[in-house]
Biopython code that builds the backbone (N, CA, C, O; Angstrom):
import numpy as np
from Bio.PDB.StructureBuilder import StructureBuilder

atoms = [
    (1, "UNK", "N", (-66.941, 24.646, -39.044)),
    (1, "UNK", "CA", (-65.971, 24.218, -40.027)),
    (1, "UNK", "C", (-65.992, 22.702, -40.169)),
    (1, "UNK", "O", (-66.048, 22.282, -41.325)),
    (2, "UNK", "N", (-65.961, 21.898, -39.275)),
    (2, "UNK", "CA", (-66.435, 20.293, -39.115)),
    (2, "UNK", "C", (-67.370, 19.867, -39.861)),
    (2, "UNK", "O", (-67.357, 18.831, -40.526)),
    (3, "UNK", "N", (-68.539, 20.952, -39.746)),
    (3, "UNK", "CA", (-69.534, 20.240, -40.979)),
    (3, "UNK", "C", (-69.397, 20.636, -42.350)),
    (3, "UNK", "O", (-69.555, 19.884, -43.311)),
    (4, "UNK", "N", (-69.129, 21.710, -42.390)),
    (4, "UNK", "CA", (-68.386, 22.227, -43.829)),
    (4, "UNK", "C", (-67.515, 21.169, -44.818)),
    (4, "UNK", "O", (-67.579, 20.898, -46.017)),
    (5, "UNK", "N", (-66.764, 20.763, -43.825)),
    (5, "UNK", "CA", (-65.640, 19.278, -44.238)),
    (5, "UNK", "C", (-66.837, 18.313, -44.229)),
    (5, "UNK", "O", (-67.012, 17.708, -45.287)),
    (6, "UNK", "N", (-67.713, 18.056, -43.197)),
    (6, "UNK", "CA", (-68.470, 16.971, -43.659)),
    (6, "UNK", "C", (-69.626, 16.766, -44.482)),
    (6, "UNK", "O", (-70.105, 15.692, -44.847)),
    (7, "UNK", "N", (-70.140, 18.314, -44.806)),
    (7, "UNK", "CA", (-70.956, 18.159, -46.165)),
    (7, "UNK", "C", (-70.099, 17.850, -47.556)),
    (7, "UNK", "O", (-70.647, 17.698, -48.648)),
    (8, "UNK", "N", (-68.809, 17.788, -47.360)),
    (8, "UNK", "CA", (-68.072, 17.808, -48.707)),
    (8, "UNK", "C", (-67.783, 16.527, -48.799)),
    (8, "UNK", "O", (-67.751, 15.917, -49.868)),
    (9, "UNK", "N", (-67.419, 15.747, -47.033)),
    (9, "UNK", "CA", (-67.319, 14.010, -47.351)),
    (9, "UNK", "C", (-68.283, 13.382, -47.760)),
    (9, "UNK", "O", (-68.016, 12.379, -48.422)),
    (10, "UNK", "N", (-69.694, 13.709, -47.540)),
    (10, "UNK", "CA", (-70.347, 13.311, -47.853)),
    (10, "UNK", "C", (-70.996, 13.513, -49.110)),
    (10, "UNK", "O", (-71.470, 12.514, -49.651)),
    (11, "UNK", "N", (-71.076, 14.320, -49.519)),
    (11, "UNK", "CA", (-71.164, 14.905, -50.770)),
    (11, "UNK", "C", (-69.904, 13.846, -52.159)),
    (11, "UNK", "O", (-70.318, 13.230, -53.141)),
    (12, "UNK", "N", (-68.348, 13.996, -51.699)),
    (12, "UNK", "CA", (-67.658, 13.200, -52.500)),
    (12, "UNK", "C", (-68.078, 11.235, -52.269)),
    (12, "UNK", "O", (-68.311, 10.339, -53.080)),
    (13, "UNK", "N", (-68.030, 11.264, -51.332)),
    (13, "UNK", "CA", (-68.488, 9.731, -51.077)),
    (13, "UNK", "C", (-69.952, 9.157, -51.950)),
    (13, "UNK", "O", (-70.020, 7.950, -52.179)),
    (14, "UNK", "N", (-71.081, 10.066, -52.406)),
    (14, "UNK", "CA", (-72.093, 9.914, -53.241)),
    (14, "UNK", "C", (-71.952, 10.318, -54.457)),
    (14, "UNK", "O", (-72.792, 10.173, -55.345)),
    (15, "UNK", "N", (-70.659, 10.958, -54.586)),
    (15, "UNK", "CA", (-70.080, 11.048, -56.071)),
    (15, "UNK", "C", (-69.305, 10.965, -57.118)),
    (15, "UNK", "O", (-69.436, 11.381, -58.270)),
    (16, "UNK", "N", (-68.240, 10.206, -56.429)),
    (16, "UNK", "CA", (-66.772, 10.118, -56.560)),
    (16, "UNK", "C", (-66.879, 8.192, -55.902)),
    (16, "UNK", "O", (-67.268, 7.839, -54.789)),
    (17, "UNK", "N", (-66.402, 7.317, -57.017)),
    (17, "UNK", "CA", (-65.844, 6.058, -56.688)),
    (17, "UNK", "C", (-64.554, 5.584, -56.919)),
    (17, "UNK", "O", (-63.889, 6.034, -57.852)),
    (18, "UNK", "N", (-64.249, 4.966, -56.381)),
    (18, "UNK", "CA", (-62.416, 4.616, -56.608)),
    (18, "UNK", "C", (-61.259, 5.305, -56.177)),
    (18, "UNK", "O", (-60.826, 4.926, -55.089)),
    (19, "UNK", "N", (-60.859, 5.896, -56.543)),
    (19, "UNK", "CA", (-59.556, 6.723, -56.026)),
    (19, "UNK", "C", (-59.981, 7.927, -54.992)),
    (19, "UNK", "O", (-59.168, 8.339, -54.165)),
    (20, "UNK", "N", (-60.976, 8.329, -55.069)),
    (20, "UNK", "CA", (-61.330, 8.980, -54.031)),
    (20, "UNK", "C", (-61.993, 8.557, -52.801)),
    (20, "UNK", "O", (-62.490, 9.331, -51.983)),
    (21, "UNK", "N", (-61.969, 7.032, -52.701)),
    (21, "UNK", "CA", (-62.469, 5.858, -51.527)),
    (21, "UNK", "C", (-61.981, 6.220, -50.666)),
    (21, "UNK", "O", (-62.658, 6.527, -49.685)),
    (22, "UNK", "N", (-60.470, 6.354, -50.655)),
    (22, "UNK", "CA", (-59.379, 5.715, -49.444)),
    (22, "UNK", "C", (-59.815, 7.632, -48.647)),
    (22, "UNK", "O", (-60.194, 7.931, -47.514)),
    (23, "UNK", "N", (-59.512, 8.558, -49.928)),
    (23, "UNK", "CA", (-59.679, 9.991, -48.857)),
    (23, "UNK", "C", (-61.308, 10.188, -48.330)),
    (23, "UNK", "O", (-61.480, 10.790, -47.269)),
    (24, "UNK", "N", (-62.031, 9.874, -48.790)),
    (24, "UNK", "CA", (-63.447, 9.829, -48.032)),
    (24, "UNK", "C", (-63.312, 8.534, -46.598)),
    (24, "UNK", "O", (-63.814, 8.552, -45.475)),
    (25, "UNK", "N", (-62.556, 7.677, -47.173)),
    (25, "UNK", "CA", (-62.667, 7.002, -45.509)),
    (25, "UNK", "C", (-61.259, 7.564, -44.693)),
    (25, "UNK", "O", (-60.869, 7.658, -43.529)),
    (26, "UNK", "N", (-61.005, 7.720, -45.390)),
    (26, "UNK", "CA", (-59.654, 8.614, -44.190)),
    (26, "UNK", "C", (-60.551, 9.854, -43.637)),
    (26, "UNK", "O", (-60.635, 10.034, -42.423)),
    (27, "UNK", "N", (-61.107, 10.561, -44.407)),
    (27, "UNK", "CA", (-62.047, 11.732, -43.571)),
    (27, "UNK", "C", (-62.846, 11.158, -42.674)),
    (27, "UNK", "O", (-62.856, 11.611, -41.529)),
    (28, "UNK", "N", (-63.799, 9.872, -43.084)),
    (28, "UNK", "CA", (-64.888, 9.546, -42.071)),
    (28, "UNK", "C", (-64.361, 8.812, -41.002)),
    (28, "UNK", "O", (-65.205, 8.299, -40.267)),
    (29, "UNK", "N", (-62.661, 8.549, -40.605)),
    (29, "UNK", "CA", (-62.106, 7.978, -39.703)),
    (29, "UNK", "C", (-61.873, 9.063, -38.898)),
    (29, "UNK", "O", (-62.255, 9.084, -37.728)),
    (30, "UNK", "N", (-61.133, 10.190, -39.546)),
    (30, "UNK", "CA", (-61.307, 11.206, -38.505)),
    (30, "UNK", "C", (-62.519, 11.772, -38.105)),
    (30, "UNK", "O", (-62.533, 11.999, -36.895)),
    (31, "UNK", "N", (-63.136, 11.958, -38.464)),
    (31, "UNK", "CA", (-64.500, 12.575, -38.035)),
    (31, "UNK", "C", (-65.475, 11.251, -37.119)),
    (31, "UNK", "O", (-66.597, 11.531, -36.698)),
    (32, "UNK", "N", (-64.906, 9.937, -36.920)),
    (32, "UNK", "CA", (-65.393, 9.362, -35.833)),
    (32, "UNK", "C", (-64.216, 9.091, -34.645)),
    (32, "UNK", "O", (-64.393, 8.516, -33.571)),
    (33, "UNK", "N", (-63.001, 9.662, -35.146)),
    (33, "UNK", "CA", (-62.113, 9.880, -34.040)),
    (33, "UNK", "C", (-62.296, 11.857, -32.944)),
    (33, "UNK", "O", (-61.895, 12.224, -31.840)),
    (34, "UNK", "N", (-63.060, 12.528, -34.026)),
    (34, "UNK", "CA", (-63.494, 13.079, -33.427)),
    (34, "UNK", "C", (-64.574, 13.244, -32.646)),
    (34, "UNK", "O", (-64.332, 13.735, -31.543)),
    (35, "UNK", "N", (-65.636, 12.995, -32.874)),
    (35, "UNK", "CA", (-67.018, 12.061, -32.471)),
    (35, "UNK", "C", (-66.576, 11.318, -30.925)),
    (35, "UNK", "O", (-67.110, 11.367, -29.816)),
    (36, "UNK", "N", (-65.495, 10.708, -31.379)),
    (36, "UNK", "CA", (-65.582, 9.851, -30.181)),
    (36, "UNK", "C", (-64.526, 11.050, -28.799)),
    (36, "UNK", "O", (-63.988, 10.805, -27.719)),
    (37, "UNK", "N", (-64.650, 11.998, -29.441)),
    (37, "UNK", "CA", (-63.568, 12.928, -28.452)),
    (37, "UNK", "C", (-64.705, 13.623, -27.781)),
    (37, "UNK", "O", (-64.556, 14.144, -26.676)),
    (38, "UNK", "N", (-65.609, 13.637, -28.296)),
    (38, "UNK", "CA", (-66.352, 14.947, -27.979)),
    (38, "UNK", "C", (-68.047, 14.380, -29.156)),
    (38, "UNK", "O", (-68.565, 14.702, -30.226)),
    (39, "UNK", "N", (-68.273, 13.413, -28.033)),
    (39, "UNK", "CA", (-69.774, 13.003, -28.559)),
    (39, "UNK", "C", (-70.951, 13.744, -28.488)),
    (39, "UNK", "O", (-71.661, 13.951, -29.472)),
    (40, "UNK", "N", (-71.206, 14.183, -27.281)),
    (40, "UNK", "CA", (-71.903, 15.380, -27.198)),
    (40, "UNK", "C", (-71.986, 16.462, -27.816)),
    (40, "UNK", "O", (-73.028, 16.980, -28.216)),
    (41, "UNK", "N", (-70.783, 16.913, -27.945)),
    (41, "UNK", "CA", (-70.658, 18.580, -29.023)),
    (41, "UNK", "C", (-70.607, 17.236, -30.562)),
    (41, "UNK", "O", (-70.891, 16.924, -29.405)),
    (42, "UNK", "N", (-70.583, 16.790, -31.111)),
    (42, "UNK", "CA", (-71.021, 15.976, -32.306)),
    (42, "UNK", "C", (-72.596, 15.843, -32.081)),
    (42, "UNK", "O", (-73.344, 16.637, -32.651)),
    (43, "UNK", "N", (-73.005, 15.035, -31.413)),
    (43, "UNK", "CA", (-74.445, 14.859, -31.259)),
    (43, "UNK", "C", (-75.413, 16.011, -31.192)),
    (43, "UNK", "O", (-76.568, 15.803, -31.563)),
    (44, "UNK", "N", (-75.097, 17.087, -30.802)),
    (44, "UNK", "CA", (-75.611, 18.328, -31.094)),
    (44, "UNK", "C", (-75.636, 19.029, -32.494)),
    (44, "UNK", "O", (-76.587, 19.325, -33.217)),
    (45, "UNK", "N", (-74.581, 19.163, -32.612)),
    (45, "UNK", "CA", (-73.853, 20.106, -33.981)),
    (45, "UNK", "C", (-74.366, 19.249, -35.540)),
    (45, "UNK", "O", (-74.623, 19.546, -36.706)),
    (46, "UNK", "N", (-74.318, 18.294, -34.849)),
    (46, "UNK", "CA", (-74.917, 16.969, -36.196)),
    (46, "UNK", "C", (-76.335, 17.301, -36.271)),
    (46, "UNK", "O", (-76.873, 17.496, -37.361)),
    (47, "UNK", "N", (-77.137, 17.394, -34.865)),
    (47, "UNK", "CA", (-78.778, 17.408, -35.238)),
    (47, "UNK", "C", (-78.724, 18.677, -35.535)),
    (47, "UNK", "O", (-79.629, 18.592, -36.364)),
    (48, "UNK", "N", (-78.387, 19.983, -35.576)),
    (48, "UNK", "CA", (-78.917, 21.420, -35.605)),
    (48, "UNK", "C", (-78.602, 21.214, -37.759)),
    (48, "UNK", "O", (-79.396, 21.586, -38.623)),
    (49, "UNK", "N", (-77.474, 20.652, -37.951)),
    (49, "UNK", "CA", (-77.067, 20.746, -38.748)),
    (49, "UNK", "C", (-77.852, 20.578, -39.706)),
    (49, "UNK", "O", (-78.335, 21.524, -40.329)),
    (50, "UNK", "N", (-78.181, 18.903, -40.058)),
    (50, "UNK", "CA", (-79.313, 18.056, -40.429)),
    (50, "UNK", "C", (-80.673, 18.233, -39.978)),
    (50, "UNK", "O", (-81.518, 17.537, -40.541)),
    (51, "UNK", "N", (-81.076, 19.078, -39.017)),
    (51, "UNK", "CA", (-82.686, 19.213, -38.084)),
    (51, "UNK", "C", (-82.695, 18.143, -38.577)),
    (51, "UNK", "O", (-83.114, 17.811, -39.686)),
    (52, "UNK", "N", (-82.096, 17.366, -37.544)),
    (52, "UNK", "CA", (-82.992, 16.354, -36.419)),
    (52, "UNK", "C", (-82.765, 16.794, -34.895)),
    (52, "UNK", "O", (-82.123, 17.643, -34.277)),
    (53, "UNK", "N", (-83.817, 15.548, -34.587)),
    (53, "UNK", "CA", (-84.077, 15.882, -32.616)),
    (53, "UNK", "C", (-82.772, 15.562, -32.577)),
    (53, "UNK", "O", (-81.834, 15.242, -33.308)),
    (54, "UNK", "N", (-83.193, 15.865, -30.920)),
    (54, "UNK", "CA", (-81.888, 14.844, -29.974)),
    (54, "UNK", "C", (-82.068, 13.174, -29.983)),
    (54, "UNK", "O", (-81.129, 12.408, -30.196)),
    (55, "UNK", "N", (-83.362, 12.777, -29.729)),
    (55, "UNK", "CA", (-84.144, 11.373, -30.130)),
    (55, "UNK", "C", (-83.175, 10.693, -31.483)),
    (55, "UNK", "O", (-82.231, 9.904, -31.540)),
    (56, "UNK", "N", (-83.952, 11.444, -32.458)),
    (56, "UNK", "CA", (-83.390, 11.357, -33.922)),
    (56, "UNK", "C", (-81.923, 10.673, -34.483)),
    (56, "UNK", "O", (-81.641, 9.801, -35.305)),
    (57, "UNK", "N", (-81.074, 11.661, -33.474)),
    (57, "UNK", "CA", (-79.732, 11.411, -33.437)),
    (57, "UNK", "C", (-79.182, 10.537, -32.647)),
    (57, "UNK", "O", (-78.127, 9.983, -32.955)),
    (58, "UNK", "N", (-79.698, 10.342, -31.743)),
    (58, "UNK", "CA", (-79.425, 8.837, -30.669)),
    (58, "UNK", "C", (-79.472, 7.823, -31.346)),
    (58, "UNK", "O", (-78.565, 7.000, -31.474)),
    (59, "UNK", "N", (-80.959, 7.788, -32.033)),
    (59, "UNK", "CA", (-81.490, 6.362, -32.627)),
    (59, "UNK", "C", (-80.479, 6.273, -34.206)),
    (59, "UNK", "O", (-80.189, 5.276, -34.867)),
    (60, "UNK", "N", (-80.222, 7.337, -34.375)),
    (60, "UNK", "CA", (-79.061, 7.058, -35.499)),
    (60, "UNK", "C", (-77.405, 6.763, -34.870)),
    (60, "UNK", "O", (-76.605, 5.963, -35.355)),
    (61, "UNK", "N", (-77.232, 7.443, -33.952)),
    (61, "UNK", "CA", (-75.936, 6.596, -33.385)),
    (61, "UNK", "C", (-76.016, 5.278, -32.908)),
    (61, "UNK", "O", (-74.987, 4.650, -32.660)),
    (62, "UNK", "N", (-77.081, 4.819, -32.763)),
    (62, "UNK", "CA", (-77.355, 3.432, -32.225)),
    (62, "UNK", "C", (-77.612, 2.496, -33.344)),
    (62, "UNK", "O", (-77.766, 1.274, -33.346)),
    (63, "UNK", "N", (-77.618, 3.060, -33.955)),
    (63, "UNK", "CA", (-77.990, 2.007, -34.970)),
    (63, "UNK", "C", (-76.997, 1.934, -36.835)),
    (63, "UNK", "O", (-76.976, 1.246, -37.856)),
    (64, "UNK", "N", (-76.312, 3.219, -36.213)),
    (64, "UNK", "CA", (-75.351, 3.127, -37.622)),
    (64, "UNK", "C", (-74.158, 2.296, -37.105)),
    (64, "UNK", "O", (-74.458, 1.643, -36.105)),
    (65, "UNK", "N", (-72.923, 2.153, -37.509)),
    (65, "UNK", "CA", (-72.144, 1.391, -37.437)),
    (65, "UNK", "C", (-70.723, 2.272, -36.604)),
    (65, "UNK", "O", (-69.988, 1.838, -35.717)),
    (66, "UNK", "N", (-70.712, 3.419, -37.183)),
    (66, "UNK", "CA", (-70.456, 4.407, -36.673)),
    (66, "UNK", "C", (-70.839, 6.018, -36.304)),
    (66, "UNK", "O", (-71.939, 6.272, -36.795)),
    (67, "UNK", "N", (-70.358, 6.995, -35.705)),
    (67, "UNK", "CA", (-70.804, 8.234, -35.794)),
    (67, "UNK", "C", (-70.557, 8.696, -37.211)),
    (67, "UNK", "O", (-71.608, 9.285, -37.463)),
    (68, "UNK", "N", (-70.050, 8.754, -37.927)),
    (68, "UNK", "CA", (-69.674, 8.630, -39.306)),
    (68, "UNK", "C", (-71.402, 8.607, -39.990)),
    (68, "UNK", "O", (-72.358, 9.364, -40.164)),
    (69, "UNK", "N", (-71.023, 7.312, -40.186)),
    (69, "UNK", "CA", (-72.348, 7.046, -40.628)),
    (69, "UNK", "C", (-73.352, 7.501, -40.503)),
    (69, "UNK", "O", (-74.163, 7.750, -41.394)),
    (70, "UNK", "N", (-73.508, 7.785, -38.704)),
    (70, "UNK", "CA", (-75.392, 8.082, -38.768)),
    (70, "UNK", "C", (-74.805, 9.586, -39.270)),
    (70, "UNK", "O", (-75.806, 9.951, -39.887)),
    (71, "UNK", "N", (-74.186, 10.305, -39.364)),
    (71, "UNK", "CA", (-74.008, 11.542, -39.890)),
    (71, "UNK", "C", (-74.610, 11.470, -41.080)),
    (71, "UNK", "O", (-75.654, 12.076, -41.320)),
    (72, "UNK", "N", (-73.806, 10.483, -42.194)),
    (72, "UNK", "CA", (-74.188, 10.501, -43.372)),
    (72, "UNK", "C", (-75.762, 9.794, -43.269)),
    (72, "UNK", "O", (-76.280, 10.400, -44.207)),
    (73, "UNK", "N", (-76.576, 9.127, -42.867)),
    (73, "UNK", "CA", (-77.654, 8.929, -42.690)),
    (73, "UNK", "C", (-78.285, 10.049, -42.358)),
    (73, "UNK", "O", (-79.208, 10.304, -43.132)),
    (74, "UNK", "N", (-78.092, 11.026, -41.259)),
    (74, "UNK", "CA", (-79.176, 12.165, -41.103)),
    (74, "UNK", "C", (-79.098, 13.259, -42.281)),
    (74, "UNK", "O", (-80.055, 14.002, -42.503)),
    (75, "UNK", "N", (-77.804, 13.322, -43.085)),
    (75, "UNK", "CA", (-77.832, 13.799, -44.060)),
    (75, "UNK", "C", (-78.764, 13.650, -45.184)),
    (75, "UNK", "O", (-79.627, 14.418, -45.608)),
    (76, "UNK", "N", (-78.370, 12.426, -45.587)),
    (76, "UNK", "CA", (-79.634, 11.104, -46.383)),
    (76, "UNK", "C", (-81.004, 11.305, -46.403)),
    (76, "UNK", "O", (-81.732, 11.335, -47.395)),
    (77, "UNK", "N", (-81.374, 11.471, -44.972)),
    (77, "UNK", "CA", (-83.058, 11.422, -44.446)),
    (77, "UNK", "C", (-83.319, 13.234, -44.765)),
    (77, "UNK", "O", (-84.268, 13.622, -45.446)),
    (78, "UNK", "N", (-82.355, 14.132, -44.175)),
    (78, "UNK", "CA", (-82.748, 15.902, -44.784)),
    (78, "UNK", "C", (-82.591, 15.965, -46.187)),
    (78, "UNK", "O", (-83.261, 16.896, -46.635)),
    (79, "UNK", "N", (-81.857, 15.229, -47.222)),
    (79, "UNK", "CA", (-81.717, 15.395, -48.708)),
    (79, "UNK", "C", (-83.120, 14.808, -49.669)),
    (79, "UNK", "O", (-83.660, 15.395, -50.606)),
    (80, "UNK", "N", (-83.552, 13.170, -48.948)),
    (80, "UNK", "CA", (-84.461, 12.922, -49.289)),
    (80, "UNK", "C", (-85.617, 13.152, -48.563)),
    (80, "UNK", "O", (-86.624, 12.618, -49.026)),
    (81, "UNK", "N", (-85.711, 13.626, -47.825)),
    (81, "UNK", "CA", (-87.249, 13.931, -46.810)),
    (81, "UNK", "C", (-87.800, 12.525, -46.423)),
    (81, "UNK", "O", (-88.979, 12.190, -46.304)),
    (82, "UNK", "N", (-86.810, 11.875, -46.276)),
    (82, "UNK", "CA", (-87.918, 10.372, -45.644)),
    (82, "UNK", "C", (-87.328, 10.833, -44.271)),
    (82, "UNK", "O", (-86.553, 11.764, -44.048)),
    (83, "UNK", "N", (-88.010, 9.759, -43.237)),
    (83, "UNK", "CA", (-87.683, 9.801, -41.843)),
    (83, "UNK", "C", (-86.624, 8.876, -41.576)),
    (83, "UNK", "O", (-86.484, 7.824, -42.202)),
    (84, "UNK", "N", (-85.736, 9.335, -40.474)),
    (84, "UNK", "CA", (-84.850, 9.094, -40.049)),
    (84, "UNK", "C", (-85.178, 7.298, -40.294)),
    (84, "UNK", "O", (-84.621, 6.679, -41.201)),
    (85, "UNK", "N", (-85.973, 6.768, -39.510)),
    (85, "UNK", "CA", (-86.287, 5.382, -39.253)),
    (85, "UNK", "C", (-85.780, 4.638, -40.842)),
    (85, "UNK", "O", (-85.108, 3.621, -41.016)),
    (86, "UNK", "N", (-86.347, 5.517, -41.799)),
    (86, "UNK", "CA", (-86.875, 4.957, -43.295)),
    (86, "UNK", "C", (-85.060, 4.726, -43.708)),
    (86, "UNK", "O", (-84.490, 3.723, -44.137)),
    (87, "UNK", "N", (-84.558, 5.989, -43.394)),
    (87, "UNK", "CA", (-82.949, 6.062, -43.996)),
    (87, "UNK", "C", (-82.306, 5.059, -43.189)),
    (87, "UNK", "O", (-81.642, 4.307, -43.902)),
    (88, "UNK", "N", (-82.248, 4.717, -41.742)),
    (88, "UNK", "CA", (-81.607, 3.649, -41.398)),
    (88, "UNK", "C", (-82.277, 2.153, -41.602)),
    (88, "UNK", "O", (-81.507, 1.214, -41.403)),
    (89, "UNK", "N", (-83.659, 1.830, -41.988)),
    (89, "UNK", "CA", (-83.907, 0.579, -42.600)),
    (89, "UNK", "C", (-83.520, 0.637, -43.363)),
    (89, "UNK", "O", (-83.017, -0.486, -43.332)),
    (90, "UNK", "N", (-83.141, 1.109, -44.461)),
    (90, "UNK", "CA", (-82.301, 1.070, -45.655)),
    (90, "UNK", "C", (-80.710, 0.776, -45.825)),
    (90, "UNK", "O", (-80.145, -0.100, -46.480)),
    (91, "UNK", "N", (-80.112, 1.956, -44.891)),
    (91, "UNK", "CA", (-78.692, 1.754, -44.278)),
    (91, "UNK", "C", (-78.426, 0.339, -44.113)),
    (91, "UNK", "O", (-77.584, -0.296, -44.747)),
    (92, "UNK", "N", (-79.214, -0.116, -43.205)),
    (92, "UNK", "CA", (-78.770, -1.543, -42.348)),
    (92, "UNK", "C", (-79.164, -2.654, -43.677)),
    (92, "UNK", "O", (-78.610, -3.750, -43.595)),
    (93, "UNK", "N", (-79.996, -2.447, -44.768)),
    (93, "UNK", "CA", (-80.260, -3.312, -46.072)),
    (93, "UNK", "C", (-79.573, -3.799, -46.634)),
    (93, "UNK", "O", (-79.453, -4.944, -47.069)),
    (94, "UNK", "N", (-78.580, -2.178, -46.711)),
    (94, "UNK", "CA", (-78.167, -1.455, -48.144)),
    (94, "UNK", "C", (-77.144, -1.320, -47.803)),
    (94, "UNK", "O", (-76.590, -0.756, -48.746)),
    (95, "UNK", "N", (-76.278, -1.495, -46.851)),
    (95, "UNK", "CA", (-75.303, -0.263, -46.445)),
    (95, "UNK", "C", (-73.536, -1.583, -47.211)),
    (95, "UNK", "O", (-72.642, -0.760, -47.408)),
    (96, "UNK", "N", (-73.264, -2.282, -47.392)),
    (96, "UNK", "CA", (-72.342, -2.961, -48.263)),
    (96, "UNK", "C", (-72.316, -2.820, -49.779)),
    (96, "UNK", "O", (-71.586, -3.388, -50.592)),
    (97, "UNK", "N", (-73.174, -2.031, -49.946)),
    (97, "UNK", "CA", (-73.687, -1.688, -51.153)),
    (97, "UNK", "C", (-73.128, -0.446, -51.966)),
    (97, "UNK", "O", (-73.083, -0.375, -53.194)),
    (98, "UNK", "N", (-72.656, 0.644, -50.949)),
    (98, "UNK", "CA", (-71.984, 1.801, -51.082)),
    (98, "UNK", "C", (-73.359, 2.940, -51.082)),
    (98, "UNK", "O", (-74.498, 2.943, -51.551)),
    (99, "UNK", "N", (-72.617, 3.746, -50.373)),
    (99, "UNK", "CA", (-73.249, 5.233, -50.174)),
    (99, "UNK", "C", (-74.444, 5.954, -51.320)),
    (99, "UNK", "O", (-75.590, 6.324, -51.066)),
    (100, "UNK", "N", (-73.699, 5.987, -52.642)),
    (100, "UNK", "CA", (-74.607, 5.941, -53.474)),
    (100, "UNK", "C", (-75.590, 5.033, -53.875)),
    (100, "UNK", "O", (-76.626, 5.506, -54.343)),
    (101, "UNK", "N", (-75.472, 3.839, -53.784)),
    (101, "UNK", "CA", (-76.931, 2.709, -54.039)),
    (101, "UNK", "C", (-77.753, 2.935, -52.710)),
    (101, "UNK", "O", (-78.814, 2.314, -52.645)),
    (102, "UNK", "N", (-77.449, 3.649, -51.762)),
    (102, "UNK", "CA", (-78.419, 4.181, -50.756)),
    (102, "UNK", "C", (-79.129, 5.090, -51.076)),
    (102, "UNK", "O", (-80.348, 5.068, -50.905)),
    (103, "UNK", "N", (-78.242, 6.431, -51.805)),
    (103, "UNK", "CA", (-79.036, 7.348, -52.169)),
    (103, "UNK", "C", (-79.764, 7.152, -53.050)),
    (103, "UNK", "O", (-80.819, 7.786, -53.080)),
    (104, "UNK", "N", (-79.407, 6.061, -54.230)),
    (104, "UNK", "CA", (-80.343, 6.115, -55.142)),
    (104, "UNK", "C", (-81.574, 5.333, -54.499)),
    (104, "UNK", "O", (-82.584, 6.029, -54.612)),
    (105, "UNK", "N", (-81.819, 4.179, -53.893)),
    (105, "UNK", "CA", (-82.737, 3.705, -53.169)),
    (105, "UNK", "C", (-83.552, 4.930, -52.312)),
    (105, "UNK", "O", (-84.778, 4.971, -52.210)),
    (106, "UNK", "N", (-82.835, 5.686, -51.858)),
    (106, "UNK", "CA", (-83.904, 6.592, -51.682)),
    (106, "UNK", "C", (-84.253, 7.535, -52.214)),
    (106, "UNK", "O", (-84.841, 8.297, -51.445)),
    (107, "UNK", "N", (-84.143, 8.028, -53.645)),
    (107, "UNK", "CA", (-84.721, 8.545, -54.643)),
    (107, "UNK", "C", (-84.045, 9.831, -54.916)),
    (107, "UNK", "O", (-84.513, 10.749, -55.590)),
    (108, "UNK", "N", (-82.859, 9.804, -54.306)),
    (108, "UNK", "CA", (-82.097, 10.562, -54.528)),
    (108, "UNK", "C", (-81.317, 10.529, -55.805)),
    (108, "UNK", "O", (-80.579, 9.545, -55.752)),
    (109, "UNK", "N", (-81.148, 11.230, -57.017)),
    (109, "UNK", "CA", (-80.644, 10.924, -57.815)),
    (109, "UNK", "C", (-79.207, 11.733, -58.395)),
    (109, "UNK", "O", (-79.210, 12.804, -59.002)),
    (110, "UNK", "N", (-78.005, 10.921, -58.037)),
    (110, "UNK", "CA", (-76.912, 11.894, -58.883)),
    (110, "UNK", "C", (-77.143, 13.359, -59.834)),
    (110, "UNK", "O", (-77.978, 13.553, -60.718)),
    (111, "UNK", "N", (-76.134, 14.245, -59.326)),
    (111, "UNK", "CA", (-76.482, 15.614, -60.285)),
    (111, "UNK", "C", (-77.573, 16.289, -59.598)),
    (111, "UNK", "O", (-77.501, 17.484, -59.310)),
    (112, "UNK", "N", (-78.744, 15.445, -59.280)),
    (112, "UNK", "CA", (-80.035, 16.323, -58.987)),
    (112, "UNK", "C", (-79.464, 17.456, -57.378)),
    (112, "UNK", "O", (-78.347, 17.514, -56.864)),
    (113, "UNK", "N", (-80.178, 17.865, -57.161)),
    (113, "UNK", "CA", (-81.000, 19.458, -56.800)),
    (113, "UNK", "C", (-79.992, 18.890, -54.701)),
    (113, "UNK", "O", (-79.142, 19.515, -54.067)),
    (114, "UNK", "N", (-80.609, 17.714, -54.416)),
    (114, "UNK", "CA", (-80.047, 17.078, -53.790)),
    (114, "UNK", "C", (-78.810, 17.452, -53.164)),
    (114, "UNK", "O", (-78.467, 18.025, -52.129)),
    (115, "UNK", "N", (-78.125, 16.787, -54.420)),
    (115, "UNK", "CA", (-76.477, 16.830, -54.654)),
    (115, "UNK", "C", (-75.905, 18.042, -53.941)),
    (115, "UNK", "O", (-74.905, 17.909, -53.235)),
    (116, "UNK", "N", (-76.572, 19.366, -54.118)),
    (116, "UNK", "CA", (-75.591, 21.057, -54.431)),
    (116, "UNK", "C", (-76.120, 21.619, -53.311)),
    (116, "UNK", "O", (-75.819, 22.771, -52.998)),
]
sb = StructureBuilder()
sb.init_structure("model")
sb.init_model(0)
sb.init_chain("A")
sb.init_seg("    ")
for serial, (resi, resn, name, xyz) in enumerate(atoms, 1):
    if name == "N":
        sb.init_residue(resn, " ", resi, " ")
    sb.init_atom(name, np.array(xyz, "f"), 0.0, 1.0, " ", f" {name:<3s}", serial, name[0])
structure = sb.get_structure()
């Protein structure tokens, strides 16, 4: 059910700007207040989710800003098929930029196939 809610934050956060800001970061606050309850059962449930490794998912908690994030990053890297590495050089580029100028940088395009 956790990822269910978090394919939908993530999903509204790449599609929805403005008034739906504050409830996409109110979701991605809880979901790194949960993360941080129970990192392990996150760090698992996140890679089976997204297939990635265990590796995969480390190097994305280490390097996103939050568990939040590398979530939405391993999401990013399974939507567009680049590698994990490719979605967080970008992240760390791109990432003040908003969620969607990530996806579109990685060739992900609104509406498309992606998206649903």
């Amino acid at each position: 059910m956790l990822y269910r809610h978090l394919v939908m934050a993530i999903a509204l956060v790449l599609f929805t700007a403005g008034w739906a800001q504050a409830d996409i970061n109110a979701y991605l606050h809880d979901l790194n207040v949960s993360a941080q309850g129970n990192l392990g059962g996150f760090r698992t449930e996140v890679g089976a989710r997204f297939g990635a490794s265990g590796p995969q998912v480390d190097i994305a908690l280490r390097s996103a800003d939050s568990p939040a994030d590398a979530a939405v990053c391993l999401w990013l890297a399974q939507q567009s098929r680049q590698p994990v590495d490719v979605v967080l050089r970008e992240y760390r580029a791109s990432k003040n930029q908003g969620w969607g100028t990530l996806a579109k940088n990685l060739g992900i395009k609104p509406g498309s196939a992606a998206f649903k």
